[in-house]
Backbone as JSON, one array per atom type, in Angstrom:
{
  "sequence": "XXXXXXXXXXXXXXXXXXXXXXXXXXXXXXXXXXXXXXXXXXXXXXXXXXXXXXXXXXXXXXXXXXXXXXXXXXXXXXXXXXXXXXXXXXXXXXXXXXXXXXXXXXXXXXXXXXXXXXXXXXXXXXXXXXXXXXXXXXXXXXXXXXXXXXXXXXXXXXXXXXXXXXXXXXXXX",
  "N": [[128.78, 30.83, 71.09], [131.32, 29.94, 71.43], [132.67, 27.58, 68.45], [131.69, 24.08, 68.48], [133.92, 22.36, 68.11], [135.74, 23.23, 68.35], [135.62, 23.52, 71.18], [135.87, 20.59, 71.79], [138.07, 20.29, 71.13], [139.63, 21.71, 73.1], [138.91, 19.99, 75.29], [139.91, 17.78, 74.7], [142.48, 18.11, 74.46], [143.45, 19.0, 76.73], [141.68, 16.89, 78.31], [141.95, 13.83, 77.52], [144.13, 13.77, 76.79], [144.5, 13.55, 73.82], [146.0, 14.58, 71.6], [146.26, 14.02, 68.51], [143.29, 13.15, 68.46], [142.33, 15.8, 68.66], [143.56, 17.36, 66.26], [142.19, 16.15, 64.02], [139.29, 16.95, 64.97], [139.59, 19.66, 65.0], [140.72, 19.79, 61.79], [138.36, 19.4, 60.14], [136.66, 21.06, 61.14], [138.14, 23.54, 60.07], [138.34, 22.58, 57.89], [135.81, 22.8, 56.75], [135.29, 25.4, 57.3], [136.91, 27.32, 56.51], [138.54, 26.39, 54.39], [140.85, 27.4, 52.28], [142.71, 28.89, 53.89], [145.82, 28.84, 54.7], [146.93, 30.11, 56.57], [145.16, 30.2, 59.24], [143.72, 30.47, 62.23], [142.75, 28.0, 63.0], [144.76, 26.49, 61.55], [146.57, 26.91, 63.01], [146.31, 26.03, 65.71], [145.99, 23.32, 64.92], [148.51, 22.88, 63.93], [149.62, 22.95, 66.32], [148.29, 21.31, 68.04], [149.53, 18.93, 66.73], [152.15, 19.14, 66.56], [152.49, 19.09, 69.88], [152.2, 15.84, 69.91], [154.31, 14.99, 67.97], [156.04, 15.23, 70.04], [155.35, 13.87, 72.41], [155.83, 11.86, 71.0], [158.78, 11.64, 70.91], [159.96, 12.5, 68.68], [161.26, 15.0, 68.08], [162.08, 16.31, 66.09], [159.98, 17.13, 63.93], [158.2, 18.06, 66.06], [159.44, 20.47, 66.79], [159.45, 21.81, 64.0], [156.91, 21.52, 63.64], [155.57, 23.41, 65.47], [157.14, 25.78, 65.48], [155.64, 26.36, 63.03], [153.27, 26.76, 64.18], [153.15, 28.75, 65.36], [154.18, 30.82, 63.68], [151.84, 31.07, 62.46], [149.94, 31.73, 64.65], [151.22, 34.74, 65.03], [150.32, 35.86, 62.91], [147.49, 35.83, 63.23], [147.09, 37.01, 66.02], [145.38, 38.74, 66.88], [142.7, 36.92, 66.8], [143.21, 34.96, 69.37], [143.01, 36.3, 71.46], [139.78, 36.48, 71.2], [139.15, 33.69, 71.14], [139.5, 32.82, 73.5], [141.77, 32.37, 75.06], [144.95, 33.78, 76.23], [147.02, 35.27, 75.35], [149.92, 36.68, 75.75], [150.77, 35.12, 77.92], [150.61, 31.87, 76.29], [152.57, 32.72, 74.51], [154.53, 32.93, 75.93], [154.1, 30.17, 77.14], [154.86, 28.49, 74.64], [157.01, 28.94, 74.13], [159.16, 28.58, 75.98], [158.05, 25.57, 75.09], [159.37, 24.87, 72.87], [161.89, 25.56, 72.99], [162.48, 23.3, 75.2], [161.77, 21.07, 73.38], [163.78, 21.34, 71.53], [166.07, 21.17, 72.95], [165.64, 18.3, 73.0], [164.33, 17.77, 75.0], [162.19, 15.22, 77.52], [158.96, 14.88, 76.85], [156.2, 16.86, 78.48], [152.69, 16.69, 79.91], [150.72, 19.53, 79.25], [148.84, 22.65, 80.08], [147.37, 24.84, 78.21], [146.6, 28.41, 78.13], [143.63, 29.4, 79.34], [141.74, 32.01, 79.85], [139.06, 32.33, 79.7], [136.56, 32.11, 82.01], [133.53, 30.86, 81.14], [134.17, 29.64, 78.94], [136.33, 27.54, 80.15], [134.22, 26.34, 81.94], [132.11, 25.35, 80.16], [134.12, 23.71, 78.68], [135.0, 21.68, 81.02], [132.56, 20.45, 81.31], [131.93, 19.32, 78.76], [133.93, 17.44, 79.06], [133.55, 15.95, 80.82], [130.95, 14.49, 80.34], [132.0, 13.18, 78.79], [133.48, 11.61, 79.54], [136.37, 12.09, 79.98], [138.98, 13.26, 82.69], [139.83, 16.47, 83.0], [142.8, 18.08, 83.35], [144.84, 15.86, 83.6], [147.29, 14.08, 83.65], [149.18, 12.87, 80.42], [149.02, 9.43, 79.98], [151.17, 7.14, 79.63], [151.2, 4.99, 78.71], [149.45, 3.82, 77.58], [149.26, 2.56, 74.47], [147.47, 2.98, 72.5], [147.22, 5.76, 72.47], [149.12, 7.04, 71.75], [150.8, 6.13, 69.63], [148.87, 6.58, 67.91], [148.41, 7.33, 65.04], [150.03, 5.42, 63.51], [148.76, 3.52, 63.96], [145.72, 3.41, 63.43], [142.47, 3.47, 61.26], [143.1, 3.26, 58.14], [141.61, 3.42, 55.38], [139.57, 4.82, 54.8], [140.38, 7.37, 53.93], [142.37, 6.28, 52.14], [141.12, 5.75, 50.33], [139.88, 7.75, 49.06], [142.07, 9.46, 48.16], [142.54, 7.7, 45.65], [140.12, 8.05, 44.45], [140.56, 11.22, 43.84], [142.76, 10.62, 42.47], [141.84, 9.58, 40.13], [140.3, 11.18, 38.56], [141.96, 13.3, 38.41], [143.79, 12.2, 36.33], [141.94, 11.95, 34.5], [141.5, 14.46, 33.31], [143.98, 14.81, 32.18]],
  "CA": [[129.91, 31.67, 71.45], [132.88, 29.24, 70.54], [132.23, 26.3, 67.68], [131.71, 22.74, 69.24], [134.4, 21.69, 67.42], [136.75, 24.06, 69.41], [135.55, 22.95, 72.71], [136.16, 19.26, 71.97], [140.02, 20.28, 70.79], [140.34, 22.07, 74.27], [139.01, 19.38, 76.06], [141.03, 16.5, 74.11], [144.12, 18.51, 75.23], [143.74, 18.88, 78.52], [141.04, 15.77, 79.26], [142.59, 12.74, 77.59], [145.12, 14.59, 75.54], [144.85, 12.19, 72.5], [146.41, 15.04, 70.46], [145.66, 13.42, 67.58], [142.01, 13.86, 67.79], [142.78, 17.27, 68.59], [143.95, 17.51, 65.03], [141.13, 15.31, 63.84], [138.29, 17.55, 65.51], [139.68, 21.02, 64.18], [141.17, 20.0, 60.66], [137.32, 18.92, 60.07], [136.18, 22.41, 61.17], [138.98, 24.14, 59.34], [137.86, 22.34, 55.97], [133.93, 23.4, 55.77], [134.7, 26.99, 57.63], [138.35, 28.15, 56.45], [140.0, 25.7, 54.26], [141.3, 27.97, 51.41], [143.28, 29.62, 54.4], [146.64, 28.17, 55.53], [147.33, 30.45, 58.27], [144.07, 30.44, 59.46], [143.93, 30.4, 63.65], [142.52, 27.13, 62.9], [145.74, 25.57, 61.36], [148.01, 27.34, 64.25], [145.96, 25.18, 66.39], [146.11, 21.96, 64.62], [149.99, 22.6, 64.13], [150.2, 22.92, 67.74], [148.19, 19.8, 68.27], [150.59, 17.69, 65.86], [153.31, 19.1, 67.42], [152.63, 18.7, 71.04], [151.74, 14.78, 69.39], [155.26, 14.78, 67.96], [156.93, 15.49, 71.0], [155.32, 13.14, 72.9], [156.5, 10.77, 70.48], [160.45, 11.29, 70.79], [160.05, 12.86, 67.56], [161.85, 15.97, 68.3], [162.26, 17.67, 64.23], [158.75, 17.11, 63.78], [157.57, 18.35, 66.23], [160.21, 21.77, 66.56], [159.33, 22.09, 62.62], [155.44, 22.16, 63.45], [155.31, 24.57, 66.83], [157.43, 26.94, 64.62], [154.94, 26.79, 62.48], [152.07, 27.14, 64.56], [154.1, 30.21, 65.98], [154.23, 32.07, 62.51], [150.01, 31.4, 62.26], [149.78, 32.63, 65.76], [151.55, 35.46, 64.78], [149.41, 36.52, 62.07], [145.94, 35.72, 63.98], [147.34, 37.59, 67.26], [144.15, 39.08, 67.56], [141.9, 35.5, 67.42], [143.81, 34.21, 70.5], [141.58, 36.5, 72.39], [138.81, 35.52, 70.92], [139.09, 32.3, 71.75], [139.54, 32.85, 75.43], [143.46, 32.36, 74.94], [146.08, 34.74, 76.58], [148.11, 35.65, 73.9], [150.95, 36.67, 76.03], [151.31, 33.77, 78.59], [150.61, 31.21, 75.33], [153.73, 33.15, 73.55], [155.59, 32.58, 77.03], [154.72, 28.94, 77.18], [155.31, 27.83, 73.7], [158.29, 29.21, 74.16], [159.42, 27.41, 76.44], [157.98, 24.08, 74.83], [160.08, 24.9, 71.46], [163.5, 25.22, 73.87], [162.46, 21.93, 75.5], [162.03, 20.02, 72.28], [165.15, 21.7, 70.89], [167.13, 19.88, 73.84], [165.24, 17.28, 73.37], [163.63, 17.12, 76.71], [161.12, 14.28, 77.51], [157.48, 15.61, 76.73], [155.56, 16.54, 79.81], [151.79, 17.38, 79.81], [150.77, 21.38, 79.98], [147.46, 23.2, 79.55], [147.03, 26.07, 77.43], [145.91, 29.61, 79.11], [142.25, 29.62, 79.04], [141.35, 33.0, 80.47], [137.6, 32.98, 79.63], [135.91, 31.06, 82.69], [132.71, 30.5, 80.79], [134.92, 28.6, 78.39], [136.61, 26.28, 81.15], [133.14, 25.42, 82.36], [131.88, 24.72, 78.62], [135.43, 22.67, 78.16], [134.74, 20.97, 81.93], [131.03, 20.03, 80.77], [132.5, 18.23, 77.95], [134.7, 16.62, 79.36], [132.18, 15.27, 81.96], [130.17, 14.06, 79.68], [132.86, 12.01, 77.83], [134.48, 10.52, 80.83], [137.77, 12.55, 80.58], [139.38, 14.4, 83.33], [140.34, 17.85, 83.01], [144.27, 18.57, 83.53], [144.91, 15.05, 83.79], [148.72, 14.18, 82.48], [149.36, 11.69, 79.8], [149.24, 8.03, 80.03], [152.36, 6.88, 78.04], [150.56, 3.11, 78.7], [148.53, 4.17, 76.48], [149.72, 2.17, 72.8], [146.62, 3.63, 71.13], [146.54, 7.46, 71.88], [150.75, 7.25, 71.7], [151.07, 5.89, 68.4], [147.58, 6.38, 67.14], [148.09, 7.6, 63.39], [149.91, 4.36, 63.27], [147.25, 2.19, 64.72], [143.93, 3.87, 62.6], [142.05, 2.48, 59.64], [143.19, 4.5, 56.8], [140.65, 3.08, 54.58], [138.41, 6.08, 53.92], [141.48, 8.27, 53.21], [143.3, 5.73, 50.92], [139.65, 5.8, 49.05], [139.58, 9.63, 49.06], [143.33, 9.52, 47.4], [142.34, 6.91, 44.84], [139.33, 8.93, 43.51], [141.39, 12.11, 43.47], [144.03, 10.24, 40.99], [141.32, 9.13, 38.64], [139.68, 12.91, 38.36], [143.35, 14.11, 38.03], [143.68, 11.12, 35.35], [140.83, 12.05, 33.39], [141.78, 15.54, 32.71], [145.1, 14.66, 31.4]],
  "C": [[131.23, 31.09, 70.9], [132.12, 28.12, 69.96], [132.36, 24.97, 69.02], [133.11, 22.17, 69.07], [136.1, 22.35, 68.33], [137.27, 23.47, 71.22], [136.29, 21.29, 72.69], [137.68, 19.22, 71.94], [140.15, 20.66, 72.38], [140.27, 20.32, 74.9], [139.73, 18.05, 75.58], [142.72, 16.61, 74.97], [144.47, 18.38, 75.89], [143.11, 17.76, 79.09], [142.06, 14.43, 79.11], [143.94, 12.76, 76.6], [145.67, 13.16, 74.32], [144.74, 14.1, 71.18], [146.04, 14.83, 68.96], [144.18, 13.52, 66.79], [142.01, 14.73, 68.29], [142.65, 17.76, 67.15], [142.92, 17.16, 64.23], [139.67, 16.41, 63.28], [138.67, 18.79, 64.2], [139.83, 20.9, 62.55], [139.13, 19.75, 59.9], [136.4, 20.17, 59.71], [136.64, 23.29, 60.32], [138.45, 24.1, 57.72], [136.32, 23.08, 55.49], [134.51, 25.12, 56.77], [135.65, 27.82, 56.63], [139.23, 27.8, 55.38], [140.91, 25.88, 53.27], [142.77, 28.35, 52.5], [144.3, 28.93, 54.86], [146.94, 28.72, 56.4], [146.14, 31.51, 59.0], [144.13, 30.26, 61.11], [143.86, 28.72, 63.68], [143.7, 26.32, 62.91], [146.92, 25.64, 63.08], [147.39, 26.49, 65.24], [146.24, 23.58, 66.36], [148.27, 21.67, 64.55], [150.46, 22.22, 65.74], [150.19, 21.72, 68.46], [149.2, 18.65, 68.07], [151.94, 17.68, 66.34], [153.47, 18.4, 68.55], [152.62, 16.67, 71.13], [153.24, 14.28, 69.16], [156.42, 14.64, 69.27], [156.78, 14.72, 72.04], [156.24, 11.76, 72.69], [157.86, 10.36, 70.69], [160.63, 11.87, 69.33], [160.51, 14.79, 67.37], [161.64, 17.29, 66.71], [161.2, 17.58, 64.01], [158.11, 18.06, 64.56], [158.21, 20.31, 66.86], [159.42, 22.42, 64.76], [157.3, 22.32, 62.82], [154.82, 23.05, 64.42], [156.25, 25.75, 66.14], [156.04, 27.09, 63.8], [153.46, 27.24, 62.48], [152.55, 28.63, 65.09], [154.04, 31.35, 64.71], [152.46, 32.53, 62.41], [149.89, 32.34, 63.36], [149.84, 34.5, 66.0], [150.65, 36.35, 64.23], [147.56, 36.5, 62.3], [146.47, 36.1, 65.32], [145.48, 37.62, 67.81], [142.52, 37.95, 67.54], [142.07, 34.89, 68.51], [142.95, 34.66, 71.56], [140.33, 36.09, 72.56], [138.29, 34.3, 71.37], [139.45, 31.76, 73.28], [141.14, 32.68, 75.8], [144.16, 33.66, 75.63], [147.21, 34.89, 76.26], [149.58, 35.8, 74.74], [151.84, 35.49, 77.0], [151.04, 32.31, 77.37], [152.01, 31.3, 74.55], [154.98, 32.09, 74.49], [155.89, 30.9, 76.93], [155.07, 27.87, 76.11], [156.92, 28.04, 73.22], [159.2, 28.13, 74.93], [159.04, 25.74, 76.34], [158.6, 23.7, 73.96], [161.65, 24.59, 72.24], [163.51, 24.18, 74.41], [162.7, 21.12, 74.63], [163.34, 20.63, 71.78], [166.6, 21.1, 71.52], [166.75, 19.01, 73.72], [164.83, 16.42, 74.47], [162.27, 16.22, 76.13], [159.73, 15.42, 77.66], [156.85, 15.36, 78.16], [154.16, 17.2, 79.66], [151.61, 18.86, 79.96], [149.3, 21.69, 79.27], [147.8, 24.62, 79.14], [146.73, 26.89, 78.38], [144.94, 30.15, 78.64], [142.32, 30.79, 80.28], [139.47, 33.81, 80.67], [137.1, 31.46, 80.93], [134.49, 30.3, 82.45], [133.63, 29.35, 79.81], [135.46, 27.49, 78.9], [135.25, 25.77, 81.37], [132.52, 24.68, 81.24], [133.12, 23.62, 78.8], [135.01, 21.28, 79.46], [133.32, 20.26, 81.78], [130.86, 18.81, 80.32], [133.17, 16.91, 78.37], [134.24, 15.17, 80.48], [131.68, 14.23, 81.12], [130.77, 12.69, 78.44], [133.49, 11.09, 78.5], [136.18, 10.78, 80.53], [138.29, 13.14, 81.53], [140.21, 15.12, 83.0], [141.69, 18.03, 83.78], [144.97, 17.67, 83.55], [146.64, 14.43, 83.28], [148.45, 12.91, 81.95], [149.11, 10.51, 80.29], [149.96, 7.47, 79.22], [151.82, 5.38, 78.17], [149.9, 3.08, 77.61], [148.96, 3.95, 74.9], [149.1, 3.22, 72.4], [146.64, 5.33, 71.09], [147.93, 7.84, 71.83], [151.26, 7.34, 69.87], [149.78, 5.95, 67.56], [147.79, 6.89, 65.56], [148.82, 6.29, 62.79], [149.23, 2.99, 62.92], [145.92, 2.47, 64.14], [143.93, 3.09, 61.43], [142.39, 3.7, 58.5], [142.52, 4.22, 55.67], [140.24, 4.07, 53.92], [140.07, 6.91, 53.22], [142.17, 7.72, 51.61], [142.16, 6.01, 49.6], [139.91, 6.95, 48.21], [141.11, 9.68, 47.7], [142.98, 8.9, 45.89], [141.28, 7.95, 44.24], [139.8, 10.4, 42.63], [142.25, 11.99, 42.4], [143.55, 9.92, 39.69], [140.79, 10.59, 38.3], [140.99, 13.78, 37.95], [143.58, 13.45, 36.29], [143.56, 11.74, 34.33], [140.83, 13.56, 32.56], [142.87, 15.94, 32.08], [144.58, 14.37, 30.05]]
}
């Protein structure tokens, strides 16, 4: 009914909201289902992630500059939001009000999405079980690693990934 890959983003959000792998999970899914598509429901998700990520941070233009831009995807995938057990109009409401927060630069405060499919909460609550997160749970700003985590990761594979890319670019010069 919904990808795995879906469920794990909800429950990241709301269990141990490491945003981050939020972003992680979906951009993953995004690449083998969607990834020609930039304003694919997919991305409006992952923007939202990176955002809500930024804003934790104190990173205010970051994360205004990527909830706009999950807001334009949103826009144009209206009718996925259902789909995905979402309530398109209380979602509008409260990203609204999370864009006017960061725009004052209010301190980031946890919030859950509006899941309206209750088979979906229990799927998301399952998960979450099963991982040892709790469900609605707010932040832990103690938390170095899931605060600053794109800091704190091995960027190894990626730097690899880059490096191969430059010799294949290279070679066709």
């Amino acid at each position: 009914m919904y990808p795995k890959e879906y469920i794990q983003f909800l429950a990241h959000f709301h269990g141990d909201r490491d945003y981050f792998e939020c972003h992680e999970v979906l951009e993953e899914y995004w690449k083998k289902t969607d990834s020609k598509n930039k304003s694919s429901i997919w991305v409006g998700l992952i923007l939202l992630a990176v955002s809500t990520y930024h804003h934790r941070r104190n990173n205010y233009k970051g994360a205004q500059r990527t909830l706009k831009k999950a807001f334009k995807v949103f826009d144009t995938q209206a009718g996925w939001l259902k789909k995905l057990g979402l309530d398109q109009q209380l979602l509008y409401d409260l990203l609204k009000e999370r864009l006017s927060k960061i725009e004052k630069e209010e301190t980031y405060n946890s919030f859950d999405l509006p899941i309206c499919d209750s088979i979906l909460l229990e799927m998301c609550g399952e998960y979450c079980e099963q991982e040892g997160f709790l469900w609605g749970k707010a932040s832990d700003f103690t938390k170095r690693s899931l605060i600053h985590r794109h800091k704190l990761r091995d960027r190894t594979s990626v730097i690899d990934e880059r490096r191969k890319s430059l010799k294949i670019r290279k070679g066709r010069e």
